[in-house]
Residue, then its C-alpha position, 0 to 999 in steps of 0.5 A: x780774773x784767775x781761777x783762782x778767783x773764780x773757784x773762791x767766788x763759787x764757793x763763797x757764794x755756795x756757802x752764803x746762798x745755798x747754805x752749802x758746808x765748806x767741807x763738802x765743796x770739793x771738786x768731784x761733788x755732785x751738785x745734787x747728791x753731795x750738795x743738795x740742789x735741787x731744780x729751784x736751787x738751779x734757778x737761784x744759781x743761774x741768778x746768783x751767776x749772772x750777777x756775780x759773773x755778768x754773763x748770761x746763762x741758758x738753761x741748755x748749758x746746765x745739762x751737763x753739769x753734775x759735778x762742781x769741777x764741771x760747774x767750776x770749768x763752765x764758769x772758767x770757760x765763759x768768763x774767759x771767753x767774755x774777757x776775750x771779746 
């Protein structure tokens, strides 16, 4: 799967999920203030991640993730690191 691929799944599923405006899905957006997760939404995506992606996720790993270009690189990276193994 490319980057590509990956950033086009992430927002499809932001907008459908978490009824998030398309406009607003750009990379330097804060996943809370920008985009209006709150801590139940962090649960839902960690749901919605591990069955899009089908990896899965710990809580740890959301600690430093605020923007969507963090959230975008951390998926990146386990994707990668998955279809490597």
């Amino acid at each position: 799967m490319t980057n590509e691929e990956i950033i086009a799944k992430i927002h499809d599923f932001m907008i459908e999920e978490f009824e998030v405006e398309s406009e607003k899905l750009i990379p330097e957006a804060n996943l809370k203030d920008t985009l209006g997760l709150d801590s139940l939404d962090y649960i839902d995506l960690v749901v919605v991640i591990e069955s899009n992606f089908k990896f899965k996720v710990k809580p740890e790993d959301f600690t430093d993730i605020a923007s969507l270009q963090d959230f975008y690189d951390y998926v990146i990276s386990r994707v990668n690191s998955k279809e490597l193994a």
